[in-house]
NULO-540321 format. One line per field, with one value per residue (C-alpha): residue in three letters; chain; x, y, z. Coordinates in nm, 4 decimals. Last residue first. Layout:
BEGIN
r: (ala  ...)
c: (A  ...)
xx: (X  ...)
yy: (Y  ...)
zz: (Z  ...)
END
This chain:
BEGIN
r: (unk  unk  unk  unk  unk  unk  unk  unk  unk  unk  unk  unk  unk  unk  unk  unk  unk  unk  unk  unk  unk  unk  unk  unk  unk  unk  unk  unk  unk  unk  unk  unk  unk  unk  unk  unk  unk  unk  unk  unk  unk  unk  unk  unk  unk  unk  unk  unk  unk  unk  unk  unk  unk  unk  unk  unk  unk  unk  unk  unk  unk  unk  unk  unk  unk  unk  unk  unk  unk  unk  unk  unk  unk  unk  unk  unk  unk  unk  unk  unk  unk  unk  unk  unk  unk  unk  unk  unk  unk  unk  unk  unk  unk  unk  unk  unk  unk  unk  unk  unk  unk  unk  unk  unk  unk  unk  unk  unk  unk  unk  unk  unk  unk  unk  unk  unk  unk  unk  unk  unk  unk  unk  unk  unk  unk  unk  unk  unk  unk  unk  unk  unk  unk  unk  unk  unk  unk  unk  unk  unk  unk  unk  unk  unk  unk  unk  unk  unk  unk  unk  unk  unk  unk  unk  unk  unk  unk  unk  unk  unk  unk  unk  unk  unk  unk  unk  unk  unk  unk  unk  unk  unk  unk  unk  unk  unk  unk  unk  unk  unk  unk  unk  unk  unk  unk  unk  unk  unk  unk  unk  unk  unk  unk  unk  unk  unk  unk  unk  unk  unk  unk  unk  unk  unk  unk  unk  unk  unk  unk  unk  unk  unk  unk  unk  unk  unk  unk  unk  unk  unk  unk  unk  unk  unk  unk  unk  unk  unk  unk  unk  unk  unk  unk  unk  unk  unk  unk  unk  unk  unk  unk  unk  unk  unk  unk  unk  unk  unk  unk  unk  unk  unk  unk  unk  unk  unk  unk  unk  unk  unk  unk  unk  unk  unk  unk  unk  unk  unk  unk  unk  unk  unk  unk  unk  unk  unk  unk  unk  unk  unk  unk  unk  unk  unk  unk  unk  unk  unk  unk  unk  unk  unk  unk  unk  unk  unk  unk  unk  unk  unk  unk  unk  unk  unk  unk  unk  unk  unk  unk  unk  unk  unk  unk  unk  unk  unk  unk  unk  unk  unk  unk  unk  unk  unk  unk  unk  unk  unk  unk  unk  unk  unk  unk)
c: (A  A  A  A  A  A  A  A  A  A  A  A  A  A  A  A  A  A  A  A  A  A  A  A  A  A  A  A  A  A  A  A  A  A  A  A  A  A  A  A  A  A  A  A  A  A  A  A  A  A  A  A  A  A  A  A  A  A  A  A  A  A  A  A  A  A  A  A  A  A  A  A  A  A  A  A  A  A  A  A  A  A  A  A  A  A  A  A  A  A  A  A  A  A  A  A  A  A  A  A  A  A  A  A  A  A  A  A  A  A  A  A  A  A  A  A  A  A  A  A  A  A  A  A  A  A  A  A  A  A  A  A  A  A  A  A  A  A  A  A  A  A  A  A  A  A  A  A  A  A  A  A  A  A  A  A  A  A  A  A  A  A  A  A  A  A  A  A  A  A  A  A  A  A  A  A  A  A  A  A  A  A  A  A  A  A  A  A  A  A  A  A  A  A  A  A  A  A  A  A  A  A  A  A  A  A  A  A  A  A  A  A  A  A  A  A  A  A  A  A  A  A  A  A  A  A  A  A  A  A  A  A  A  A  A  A  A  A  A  A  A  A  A  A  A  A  A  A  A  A  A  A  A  A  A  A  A  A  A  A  A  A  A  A  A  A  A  A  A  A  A  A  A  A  A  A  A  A  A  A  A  A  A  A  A  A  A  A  A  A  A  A  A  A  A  A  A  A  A  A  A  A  A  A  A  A  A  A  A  A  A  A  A  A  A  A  A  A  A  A  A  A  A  A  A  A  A  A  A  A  A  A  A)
xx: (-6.3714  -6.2126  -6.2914  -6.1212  -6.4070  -6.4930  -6.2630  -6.2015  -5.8825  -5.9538  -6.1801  -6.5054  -6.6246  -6.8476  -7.0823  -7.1192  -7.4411  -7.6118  -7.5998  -7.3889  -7.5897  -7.4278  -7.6788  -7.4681  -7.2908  -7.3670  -7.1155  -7.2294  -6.9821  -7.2683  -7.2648  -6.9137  -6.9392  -7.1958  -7.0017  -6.6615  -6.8250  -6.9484  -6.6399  -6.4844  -6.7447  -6.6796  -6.3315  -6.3890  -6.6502  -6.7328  -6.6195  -6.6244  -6.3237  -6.2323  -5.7947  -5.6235  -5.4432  -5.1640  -5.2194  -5.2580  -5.6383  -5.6116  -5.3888  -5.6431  -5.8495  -6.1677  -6.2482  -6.2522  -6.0635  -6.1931  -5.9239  -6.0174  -5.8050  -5.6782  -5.7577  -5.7918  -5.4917  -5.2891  -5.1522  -4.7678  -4.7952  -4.5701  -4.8966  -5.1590  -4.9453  -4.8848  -5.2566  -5.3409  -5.0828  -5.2851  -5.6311  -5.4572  -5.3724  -5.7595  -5.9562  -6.1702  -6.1185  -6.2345  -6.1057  -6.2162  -6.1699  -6.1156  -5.9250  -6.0346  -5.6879  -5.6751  -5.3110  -5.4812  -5.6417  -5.3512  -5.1260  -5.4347  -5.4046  -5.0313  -5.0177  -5.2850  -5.1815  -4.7929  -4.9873  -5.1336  -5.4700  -5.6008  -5.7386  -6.0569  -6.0490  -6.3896  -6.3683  -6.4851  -6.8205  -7.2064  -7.4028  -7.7465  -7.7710  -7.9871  -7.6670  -7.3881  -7.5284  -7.6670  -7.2885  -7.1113  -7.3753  -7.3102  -6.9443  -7.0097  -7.2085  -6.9931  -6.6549  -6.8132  -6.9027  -6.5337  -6.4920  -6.3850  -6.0740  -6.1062  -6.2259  -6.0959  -6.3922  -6.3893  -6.5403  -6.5757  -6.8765  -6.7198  -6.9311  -6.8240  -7.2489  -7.1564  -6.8882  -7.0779  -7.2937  -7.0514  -6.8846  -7.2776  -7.3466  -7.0454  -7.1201  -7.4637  -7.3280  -7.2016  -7.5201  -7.4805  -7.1579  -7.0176  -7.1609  -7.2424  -7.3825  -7.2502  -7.5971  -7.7170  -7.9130  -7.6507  -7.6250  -7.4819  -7.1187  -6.8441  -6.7477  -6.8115  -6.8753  -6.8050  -6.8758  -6.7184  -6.9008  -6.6595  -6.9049  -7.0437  -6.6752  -6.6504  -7.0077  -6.9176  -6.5767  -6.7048  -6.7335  -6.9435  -6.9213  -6.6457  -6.7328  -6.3995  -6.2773  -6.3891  -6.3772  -6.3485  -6.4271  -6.3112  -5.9856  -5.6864  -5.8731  -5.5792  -5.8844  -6.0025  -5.6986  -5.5836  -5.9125  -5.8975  -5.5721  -5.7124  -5.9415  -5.6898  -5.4645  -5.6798  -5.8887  -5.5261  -5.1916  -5.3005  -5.2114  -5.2886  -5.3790  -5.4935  -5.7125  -5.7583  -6.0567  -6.0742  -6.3975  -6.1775  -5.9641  -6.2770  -6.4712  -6.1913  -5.9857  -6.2465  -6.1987  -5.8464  -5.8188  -6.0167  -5.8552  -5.5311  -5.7183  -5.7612  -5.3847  -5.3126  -4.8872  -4.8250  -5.0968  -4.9279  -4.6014  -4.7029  -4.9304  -5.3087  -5.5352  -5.6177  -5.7189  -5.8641  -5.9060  -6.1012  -5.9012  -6.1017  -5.9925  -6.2752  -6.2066  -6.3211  -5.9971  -5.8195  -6.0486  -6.0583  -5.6412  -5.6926  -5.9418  -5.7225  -5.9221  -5.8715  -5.6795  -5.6675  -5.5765  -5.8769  -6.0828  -5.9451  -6.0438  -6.4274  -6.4501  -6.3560  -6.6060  -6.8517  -6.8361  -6.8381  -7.1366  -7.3299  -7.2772  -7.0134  -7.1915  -6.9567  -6.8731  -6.9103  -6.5674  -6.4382  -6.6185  -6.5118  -6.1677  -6.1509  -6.3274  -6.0378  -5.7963  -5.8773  -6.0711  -5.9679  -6.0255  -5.6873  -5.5378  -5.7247  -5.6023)
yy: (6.6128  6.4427  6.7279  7.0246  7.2691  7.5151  7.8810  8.0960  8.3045  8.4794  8.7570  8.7315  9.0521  8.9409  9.1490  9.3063  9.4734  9.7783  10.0911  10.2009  10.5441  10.7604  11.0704  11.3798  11.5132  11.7907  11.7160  11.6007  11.3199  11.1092  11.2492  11.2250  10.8428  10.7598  10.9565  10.8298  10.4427  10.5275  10.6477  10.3419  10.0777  10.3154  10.2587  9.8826  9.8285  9.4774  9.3274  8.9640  8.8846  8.6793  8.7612  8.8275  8.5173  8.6617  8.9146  9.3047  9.3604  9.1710  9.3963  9.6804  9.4587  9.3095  9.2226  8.8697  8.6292  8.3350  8.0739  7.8047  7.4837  7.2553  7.5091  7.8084  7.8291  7.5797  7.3346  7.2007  7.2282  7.6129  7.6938  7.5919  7.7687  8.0833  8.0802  8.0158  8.3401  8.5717  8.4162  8.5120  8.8575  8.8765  8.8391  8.5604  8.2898  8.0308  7.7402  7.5632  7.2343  7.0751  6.8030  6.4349  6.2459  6.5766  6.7051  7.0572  7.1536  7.0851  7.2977  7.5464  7.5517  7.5672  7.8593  8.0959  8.0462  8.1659  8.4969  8.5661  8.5701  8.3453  8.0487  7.8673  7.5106  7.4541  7.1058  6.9738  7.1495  6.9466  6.9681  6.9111  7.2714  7.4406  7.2923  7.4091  7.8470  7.7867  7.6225  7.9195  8.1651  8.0202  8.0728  8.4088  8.5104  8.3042  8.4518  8.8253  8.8185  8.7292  8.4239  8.1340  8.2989  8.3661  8.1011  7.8909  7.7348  7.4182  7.3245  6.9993  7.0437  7.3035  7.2675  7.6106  7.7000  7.5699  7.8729  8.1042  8.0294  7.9707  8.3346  8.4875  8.3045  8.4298  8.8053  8.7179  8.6568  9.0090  9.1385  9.3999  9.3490  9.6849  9.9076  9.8484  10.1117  10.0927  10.1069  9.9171  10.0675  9.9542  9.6113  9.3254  9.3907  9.4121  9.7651  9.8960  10.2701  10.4716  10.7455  10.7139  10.7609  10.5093  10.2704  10.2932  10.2247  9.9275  9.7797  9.8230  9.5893  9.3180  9.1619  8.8568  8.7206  8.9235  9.2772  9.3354  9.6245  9.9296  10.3171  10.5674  10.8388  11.1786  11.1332  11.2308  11.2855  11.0734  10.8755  10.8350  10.7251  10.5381  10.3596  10.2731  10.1351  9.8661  9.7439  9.7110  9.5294  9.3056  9.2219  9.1102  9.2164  9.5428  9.8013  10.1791  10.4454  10.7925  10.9109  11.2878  11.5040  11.8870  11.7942  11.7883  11.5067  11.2888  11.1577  11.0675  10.9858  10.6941  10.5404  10.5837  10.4299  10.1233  10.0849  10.0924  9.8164  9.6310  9.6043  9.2887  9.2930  9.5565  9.4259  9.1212  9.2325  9.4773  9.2233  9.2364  9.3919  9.6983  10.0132  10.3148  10.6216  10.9445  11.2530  11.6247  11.6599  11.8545  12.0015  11.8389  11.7353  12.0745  12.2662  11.9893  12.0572  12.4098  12.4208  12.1590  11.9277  11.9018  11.5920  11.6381  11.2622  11.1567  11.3942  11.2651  10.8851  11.0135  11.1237  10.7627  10.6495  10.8001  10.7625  10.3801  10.4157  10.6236  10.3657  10.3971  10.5403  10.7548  11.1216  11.3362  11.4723  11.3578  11.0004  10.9099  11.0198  10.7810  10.5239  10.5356  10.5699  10.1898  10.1917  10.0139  10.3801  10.3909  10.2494  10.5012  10.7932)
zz: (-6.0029  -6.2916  -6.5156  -6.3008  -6.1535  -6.4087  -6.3114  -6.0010  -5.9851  -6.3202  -6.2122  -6.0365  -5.7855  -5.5619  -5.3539  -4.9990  -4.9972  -5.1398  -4.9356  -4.6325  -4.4755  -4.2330  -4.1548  -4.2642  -3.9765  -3.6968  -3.4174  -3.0691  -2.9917  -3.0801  -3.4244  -3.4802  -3.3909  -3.6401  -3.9484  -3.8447  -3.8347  -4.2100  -4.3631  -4.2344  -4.3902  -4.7185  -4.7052  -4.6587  -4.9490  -4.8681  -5.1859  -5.2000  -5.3937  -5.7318  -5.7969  -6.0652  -6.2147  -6.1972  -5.9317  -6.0105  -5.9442  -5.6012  -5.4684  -5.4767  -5.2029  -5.2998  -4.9233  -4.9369  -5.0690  -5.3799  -5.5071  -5.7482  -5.7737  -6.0558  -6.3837  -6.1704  -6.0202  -6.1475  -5.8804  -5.8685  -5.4301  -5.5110  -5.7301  -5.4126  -5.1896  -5.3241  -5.4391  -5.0657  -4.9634  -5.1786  -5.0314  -4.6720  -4.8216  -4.9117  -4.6289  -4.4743  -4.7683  -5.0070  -5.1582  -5.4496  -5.6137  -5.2749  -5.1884  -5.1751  -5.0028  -4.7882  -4.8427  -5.0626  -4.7041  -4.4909  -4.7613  -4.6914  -4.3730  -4.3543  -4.6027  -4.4290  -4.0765  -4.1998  -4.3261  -4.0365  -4.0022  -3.7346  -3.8196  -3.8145  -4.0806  -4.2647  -4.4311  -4.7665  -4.6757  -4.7082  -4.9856  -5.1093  -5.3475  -5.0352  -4.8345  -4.9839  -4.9379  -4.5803  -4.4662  -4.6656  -4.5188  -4.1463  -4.2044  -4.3114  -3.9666  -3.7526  -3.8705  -3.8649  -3.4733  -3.4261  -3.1551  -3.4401  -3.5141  -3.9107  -4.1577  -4.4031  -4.6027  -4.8615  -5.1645  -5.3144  -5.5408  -5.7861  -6.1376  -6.2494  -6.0963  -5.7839  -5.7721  -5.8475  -5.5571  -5.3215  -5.3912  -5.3935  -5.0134  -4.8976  -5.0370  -4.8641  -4.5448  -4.4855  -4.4982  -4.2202  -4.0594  -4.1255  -3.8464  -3.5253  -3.2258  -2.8756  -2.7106  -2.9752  -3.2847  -3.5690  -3.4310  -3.6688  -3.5263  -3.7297  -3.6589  -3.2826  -3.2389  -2.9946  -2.7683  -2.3947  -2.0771  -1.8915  -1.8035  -2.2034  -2.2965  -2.0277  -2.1629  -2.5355  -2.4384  -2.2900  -2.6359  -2.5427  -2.9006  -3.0734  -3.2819  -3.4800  -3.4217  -3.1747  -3.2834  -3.0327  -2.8930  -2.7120  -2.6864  -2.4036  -2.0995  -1.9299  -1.7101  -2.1176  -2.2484  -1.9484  -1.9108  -2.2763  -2.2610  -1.9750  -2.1682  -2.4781  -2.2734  -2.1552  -2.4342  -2.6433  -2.8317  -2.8636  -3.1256  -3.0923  -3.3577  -3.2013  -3.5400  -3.5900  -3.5781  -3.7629  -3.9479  -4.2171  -4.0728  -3.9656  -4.2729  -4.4990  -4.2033  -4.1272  -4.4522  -4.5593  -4.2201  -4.3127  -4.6681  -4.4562  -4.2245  -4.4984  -4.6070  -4.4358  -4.4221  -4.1946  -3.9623  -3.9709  -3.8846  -3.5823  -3.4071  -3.4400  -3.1652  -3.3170  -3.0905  -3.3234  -3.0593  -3.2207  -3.1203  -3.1301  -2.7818  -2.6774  -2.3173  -2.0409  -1.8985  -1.9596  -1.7736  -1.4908  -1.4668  -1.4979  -1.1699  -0.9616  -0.8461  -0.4515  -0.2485  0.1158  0.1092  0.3776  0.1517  -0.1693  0.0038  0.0649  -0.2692  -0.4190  -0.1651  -0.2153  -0.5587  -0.5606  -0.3349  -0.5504  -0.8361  -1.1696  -1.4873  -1.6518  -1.5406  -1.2654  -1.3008  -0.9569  -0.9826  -1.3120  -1.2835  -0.9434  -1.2120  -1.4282  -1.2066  -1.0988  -0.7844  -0.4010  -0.2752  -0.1238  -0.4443  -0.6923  -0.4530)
END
């Protein structure tokens, strides 16, 4: 029926069920094809559509072996199943390799009737994707994005800039003045907002970056940008990164280059990661409170999938957490 109409099967489910916000004419003419097909509902089908699911969808577009590797998004599911297992919910986990696929997965999902919401990663500039859920009639929530009264409502970005702006700080005060940034892909919502607190943070003390370098966030990305970074003829004193693995892989790195972490080069990650804690040196994270970012996107979306829940509130601010990975900037520098 969805090729007669010239309609994915999505939007034919749309237009049977009275769901979603597809046009008149669309509908017409979805119903006007089951006509032509002498196509009728069938009464336990529809039954079993509309019923509650009690299955949140979490789509991740990161390959199996890095995800494996990048425990934050275990922090995040600790997170969001904290919240949603005993309100009877469970997580649908699905990884993506990019937009399209994960567009299209959530139009099989919800033309399948199999979830009732779902929880969106990594707000990206021009993220078609709160549009297509809110065509579909789907609850959900997007983390990373700055938001939180949108149609698709964000949580976790908040003042994720000033956990930047605290790591630059603190390090300005150890005398670093050659300091440089790797960053995540350039399109995330998150990248811009930290990269434009590392920029803010040099500049009110009269300086500009060694280099910013956008990456993605594999592990391999992590040790070729920062052997680039360590080549420059002035390096940096300090280094600072988007997550935590990748700052694990920098110290690698910088010790396998000769370098003494602190003493040569600091290292700051972010996401203050249990890892972290049992490095040697240990260490220096922003700590966004991951768990707690999840147990706040299962709060929002329960609600809009009509379930009582406490109001989800994430206090305080991102904040650094020093250990022995950052140190005074060598003598000579």
């Amino acid at each position: 029926m969805a090729a007669a109409a010239g309609v994915s099967t999505a939007t034919v489910s749309q237009a049977v069920n009275g769901t979603g916000r597809i046009s008149e004419a669309t509908r017409r003419r979805v119903l006007a094809a089951a006509a032509e097909l002498g196509w009728s509902p069938s009464a336990s089908a529809t039954a079993l559509r509309r019923a509650r699911t009690r299955t949140i969808a979490l789509v991740v577009r990161r390959p199996t072996d890095v995800l494996g590797a990048d425990p934050h998004f275990s922090e995040l599911i600790t997170g969001l199943e904290g919240e949603l297992a005993p309100r009877g919910y469970g997580l649908l986990l699905h990884l993506v390799p990019g937009m399209a696929e994960e567009s299209a997965l959530y139009e099989r999902l919800v033309a399948e009737g199999r979830i009732d919401g779902a929880v969106l990663t990594e707000a990206r500039s021009d993220d078609p994707r709160p549009g297509l859920l809110r065509g579909l009639g789907l609850p959900a929530v997007l983390l990373g994005s700055p938001d939180p009264a949108g149609p698709v409502p964000g949580v976790g970005l908040g003042q994720q800039g000033a956990g930047i702006h605290e790591a630059v700080a603190h390090l300005l005060t150890l005398g670093h003045r050659r300091i440089a940034y790797v960053a995540g892909p350039a399109e995330l919502v998150h990248t811009g907002a930290r990269r434009a607190a590392f920029e803010q943070a040099l500049a009110e003390a009269g300086l500009r970056p060694v280099a910013v370098r956008h990456t993605d966030f594999t592990e391999e990305a992590a040790v070729a940008v920062t052997e680039e970074l360590l080549a420059l003829p002035d390096r940096p004193t300090a280094l600072v990164f988007p997550n935590d693995s990748m700052a694990v892989c920098g110290m690698g790195a910088a010790q396998r280059a000769g370098l003494r972490v602190p003493a040569d080069v600091s290292v700051v990650g972010y996401d203050n990661l249990p890892l972290g804690r049992w490095l040697h040196p240990r260490l220096s994270s922003v700590d966004q409170q991951v768990q707690r970012v999840g147990a706040a996107a299962a709060l929002t979306l329960l609600a809009r999938c009509g379930e009582d829940v406490p109001a989800a509130l994430l206090e305080g601010r991102p904040r650094l957490v020093v250990r022995e990975s950052t140190g005074p900037a060598p003598a000579a520098s």
